[in-house]
LUMDRENNU-610858 format. One line per field, with one value per atom (N, C-alpha, C): residue in three letters; y, z negated, x; residue number from 1. Coordinates in pm, 1 decimal. Layout:
r = (ALA / ...)
py = (Y / ...)
pz = (Z / ...)
px = (X / ...)
k = (NUM / ...)
This chain:
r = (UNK / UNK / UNK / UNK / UNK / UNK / UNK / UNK / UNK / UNK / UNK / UNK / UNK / UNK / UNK / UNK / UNK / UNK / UNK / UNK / UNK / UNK / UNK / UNK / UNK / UNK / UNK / UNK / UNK / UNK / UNK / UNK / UNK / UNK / UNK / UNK / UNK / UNK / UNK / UNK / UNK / UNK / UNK / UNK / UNK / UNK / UNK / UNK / UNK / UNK / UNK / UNK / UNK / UNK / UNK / UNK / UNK / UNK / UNK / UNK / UNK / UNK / UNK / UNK / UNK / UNK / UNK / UNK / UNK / UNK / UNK / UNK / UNK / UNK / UNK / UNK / UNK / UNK / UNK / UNK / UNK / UNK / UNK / UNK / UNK / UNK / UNK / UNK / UNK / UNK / UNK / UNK / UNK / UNK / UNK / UNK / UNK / UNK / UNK / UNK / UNK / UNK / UNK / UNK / UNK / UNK / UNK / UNK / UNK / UNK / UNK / UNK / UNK / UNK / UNK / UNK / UNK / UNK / UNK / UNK / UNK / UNK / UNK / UNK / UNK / UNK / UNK / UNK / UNK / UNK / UNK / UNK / UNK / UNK / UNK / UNK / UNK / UNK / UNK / UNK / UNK / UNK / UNK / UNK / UNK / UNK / UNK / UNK / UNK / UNK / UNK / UNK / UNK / UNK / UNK / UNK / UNK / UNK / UNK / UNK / UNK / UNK / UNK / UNK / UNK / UNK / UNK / UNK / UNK / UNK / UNK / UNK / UNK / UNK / UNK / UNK / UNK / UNK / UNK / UNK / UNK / UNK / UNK / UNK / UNK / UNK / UNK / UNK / UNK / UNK / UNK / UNK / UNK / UNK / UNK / UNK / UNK / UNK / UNK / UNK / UNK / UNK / UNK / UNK / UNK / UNK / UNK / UNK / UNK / UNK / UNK / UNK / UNK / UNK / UNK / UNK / UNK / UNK / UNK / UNK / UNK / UNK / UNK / UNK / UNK / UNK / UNK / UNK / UNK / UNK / UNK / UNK / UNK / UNK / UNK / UNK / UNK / UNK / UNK / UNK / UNK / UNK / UNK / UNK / UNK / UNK / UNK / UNK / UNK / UNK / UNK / UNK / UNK / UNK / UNK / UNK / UNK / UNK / UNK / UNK / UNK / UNK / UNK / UNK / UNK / UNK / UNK / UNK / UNK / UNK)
py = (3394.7 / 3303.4 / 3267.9 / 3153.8 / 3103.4 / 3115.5 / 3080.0 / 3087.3 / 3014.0 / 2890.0 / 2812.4 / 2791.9 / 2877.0 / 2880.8 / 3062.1 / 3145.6 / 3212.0 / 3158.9 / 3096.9 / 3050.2 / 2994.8 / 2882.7 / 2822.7 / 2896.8 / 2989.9 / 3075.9 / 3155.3 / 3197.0 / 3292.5 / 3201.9 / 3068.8 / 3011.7 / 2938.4 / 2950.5 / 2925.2 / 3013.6 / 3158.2 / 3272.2 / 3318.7 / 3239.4 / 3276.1 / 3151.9 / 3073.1 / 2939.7 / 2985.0 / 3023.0 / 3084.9 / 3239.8 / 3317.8 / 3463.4 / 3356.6 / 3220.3 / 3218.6 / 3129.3 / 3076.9 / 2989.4 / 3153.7 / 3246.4 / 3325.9 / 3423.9 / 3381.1 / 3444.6 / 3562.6 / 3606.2 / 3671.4 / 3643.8 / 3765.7 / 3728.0 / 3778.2 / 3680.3 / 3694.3 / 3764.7 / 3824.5 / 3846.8 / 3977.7 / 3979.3 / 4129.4 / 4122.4 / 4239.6 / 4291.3 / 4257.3 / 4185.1 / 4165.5 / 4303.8 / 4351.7 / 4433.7 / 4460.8 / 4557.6 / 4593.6 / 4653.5 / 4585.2 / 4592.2 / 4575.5 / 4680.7 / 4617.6 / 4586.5 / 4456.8 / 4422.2 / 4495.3 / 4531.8 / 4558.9 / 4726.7 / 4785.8 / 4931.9 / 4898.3 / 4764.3 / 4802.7 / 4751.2 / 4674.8 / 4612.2 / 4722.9 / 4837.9 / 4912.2 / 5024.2 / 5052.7 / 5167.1 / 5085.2 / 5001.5 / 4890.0 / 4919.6 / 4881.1 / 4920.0 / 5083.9 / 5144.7 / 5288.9 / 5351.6 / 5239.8 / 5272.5 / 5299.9 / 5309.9 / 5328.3 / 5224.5 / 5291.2 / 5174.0 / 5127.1 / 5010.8 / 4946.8 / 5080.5 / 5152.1 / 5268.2 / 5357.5 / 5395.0 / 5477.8 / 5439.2 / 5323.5 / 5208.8 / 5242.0 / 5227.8 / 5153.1 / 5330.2 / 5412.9 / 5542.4 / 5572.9 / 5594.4 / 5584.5 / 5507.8 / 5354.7 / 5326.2 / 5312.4 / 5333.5 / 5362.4 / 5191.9 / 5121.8 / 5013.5 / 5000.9 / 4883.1 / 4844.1 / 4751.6 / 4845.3 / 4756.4 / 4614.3 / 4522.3 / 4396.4 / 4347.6 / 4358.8 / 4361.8 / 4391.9 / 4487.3 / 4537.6 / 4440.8 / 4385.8 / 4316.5 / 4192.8 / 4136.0 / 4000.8 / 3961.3 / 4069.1 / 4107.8 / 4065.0 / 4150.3 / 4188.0 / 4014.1 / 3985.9 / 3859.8 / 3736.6 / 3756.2 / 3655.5 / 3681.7 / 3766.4 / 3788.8 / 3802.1 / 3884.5 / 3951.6 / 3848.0 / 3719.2 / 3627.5 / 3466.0 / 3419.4 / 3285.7 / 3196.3 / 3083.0 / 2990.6 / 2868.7 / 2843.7 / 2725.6 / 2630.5 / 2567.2 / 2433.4 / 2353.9 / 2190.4 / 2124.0 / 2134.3 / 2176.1 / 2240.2 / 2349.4 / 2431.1 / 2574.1 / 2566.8 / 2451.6 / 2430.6 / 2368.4 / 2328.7 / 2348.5 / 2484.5 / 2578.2 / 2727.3 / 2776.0 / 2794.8 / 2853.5 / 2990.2 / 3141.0 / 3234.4 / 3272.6 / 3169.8 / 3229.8 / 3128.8 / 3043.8 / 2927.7 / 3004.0 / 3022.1 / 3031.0 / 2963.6 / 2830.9 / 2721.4 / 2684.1 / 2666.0 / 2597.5 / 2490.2 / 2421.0 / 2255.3 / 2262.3 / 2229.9 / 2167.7 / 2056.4 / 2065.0 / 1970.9 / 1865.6 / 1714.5 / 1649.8 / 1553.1)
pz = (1589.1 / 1650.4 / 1790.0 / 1793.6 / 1958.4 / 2072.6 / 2205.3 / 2314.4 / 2302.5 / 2256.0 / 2202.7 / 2128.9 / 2039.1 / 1883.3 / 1944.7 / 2015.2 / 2069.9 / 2179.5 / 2268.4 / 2320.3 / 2297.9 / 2236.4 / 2131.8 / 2110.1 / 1967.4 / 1909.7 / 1995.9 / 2107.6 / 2198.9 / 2314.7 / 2306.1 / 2344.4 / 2256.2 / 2080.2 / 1994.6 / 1983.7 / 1978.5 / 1961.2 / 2078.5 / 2218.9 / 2329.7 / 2276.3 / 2235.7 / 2233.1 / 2117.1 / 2053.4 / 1919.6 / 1939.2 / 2040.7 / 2104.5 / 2201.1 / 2264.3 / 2386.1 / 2303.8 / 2170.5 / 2094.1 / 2034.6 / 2046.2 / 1953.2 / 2086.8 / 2196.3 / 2291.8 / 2369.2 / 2332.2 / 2397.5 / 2542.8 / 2598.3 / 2759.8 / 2758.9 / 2846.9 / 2820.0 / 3004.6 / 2976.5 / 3172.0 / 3218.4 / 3316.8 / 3359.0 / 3374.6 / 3395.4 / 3416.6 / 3571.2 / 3616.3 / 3762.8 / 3795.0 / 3942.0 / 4008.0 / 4059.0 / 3978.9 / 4046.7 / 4194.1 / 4281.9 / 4364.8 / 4472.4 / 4539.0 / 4658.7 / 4747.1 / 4780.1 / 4930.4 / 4992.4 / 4983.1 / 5096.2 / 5157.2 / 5051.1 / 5061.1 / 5182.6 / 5138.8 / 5228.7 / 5350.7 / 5394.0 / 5472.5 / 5607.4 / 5538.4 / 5604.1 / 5654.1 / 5566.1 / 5576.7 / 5710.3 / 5707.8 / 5813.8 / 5969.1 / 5931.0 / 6035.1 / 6083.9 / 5992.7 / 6097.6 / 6083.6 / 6119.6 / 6176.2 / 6056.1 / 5947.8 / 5864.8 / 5843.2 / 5797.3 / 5817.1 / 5633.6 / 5673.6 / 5501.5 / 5409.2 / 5464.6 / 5336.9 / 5320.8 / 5424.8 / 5399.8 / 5270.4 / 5338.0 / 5228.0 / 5089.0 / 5060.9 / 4932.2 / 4856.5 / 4925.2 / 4859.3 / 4798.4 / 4902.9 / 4884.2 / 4741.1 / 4753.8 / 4652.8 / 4503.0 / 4544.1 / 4398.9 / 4380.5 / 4474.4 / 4493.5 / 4577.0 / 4589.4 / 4590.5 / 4733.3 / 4894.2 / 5035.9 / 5027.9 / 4934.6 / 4928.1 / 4893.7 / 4789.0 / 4680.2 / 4798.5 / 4867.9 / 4973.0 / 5080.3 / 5160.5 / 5265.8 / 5227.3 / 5081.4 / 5045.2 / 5026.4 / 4946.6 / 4924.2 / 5107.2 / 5138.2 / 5329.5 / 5342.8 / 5340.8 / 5455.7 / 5413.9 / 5265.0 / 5165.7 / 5203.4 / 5209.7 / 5242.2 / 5386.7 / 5449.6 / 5633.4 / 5706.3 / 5703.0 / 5788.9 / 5733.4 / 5789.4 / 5730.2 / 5724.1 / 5637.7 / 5610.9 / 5752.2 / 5776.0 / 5920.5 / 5903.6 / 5915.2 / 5934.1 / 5996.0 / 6003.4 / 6054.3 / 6214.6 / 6301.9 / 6449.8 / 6474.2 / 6363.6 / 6432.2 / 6310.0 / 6274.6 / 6233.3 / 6354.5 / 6406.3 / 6566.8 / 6612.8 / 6572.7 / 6616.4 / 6513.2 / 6580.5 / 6418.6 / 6549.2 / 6475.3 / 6522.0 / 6527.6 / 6442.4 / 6464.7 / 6535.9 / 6613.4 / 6750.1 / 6827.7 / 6928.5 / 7053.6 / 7167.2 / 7085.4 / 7261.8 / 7120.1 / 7194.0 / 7083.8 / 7176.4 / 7109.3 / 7110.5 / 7183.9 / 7187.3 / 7331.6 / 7259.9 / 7169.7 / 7161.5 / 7276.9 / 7244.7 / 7365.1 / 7354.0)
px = (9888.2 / 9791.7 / 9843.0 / 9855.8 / 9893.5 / 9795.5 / 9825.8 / 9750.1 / 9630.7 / 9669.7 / 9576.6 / 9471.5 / 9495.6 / 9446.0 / 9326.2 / 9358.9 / 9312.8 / 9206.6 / 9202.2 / 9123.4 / 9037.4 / 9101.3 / 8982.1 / 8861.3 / 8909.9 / 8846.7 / 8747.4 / 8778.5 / 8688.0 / 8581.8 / 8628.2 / 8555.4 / 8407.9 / 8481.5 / 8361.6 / 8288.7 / 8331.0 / 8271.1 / 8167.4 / 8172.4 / 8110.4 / 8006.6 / 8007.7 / 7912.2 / 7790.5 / 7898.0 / 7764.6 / 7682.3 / 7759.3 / 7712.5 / 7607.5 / 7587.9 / 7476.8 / 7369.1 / 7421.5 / 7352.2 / 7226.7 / 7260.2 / 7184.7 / 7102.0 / 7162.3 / 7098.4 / 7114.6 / 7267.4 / 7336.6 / 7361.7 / 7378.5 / 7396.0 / 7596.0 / 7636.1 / 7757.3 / 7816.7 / 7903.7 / 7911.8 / 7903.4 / 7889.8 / 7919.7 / 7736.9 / 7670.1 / 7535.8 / 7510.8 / 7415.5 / 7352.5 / 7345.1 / 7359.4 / 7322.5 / 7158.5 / 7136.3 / 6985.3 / 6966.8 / 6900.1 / 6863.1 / 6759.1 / 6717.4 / 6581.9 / 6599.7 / 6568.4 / 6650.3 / 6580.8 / 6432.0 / 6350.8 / 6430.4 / 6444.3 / 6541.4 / 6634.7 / 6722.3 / 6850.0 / 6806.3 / 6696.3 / 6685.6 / 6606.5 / 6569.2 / 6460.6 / 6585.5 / 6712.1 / 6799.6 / 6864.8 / 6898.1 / 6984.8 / 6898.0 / 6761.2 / 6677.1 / 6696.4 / 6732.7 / 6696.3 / 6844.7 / 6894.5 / 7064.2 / 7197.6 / 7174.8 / 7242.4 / 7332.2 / 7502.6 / 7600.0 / 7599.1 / 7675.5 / 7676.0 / 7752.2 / 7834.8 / 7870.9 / 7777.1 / 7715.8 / 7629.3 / 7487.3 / 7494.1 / 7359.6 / 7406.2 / 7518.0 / 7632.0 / 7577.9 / 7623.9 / 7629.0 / 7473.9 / 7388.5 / 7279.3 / 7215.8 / 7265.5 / 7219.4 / 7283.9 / 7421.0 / 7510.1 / 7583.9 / 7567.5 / 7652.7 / 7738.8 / 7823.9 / 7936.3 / 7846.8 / 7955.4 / 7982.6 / 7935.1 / 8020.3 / 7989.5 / 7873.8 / 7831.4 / 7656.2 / 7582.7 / 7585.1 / 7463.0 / 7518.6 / 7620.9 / 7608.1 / 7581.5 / 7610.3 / 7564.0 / 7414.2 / 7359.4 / 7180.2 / 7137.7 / 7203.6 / 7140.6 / 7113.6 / 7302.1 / 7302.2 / 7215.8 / 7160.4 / 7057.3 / 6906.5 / 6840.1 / 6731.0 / 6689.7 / 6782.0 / 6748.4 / 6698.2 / 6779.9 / 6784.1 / 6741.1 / 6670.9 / 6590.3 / 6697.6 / 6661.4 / 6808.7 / 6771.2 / 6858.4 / 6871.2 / 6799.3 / 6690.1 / 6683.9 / 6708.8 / 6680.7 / 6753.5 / 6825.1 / 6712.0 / 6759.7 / 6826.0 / 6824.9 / 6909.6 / 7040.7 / 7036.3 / 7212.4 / 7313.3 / 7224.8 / 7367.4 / 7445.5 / 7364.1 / 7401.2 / 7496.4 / 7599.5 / 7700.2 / 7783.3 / 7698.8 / 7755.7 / 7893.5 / 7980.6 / 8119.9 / 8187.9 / 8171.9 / 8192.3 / 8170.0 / 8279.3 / 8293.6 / 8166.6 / 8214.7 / 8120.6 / 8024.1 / 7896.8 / 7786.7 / 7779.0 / 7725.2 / 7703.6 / 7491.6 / 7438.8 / 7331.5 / 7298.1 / 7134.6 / 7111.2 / 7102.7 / 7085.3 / 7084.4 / 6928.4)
k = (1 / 1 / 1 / 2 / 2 / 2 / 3 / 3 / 3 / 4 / 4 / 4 / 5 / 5 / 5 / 6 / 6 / 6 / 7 / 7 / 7 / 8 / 8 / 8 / 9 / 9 / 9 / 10 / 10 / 10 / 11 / 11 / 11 / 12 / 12 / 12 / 13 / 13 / 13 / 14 / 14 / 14 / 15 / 15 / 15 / 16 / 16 / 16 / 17 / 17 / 17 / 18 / 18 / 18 / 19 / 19 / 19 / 20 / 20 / 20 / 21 / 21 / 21 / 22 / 22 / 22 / 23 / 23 / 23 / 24 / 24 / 24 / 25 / 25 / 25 / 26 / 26 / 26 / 27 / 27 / 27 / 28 / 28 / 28 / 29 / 29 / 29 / 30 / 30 / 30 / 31 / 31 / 31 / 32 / 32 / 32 / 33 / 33 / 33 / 34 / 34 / 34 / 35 / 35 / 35 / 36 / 36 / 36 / 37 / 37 / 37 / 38 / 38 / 38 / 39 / 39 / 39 / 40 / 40 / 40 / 41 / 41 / 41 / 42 / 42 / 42 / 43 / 43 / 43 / 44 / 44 / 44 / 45 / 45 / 45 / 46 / 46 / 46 / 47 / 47 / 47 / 48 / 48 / 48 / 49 / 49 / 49 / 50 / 50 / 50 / 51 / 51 / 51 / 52 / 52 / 52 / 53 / 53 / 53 / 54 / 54 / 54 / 55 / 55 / 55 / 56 / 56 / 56 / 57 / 57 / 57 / 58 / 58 / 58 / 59 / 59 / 59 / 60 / 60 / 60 / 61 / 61 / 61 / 62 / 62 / 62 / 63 / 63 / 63 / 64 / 64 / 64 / 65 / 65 / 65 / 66 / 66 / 66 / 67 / 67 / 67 / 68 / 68 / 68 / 69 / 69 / 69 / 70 / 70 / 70 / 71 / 71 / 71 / 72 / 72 / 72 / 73 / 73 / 73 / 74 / 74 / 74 / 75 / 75 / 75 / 76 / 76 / 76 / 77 / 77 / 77 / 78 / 78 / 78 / 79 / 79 / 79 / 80 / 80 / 80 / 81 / 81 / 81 / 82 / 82 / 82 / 83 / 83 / 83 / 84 / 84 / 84 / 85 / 85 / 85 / 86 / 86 / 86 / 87 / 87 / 87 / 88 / 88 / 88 / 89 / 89 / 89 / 90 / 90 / 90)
């Protein structure tokens, strides 16, 4: 069977595994933000969090940086924390 003829195939076989309602993919990470958000508060570093909760550094600083902090609206998108000089509305 070629590269081709393989792909194919695993690509029909994924169409008819989501046609029947299969979940295809790696498993979402269960998680409480409110947990990491309260451990963060009383000084705990992201490995320490990670251990604690049996996840993976990244998963817990991505959860954090998604929930902790409100998304920008239109006025506080002038502010970009990794700029040196910020810009002044006018």
């Amino acid at each position: 069977m070629g590269k081709t003829n393989r792909s194919e195939a695993i690509r029909v076989a994924q169409a008819r595994a989501r046609a029947a309602g299969k979940k295809i993919g790696r498993p979402r990470a269960v998680l409480d933000p409110d947990t990491i958000i309260e451990l963060r508060r009383q000084g705990y570093s992201w490995r320490q969090i990670a251990r604690r909760t049996g996840l993976g550094v990244g998963t817990i600083r991505r959860s954090y940086g998604q929930c902790a902090r409100p998304r920008p609206g239109p006025a506080e998108a002038l502010w970009d924390p990794f700029l040196k000089v910020h810009h002044r509305r006018q």
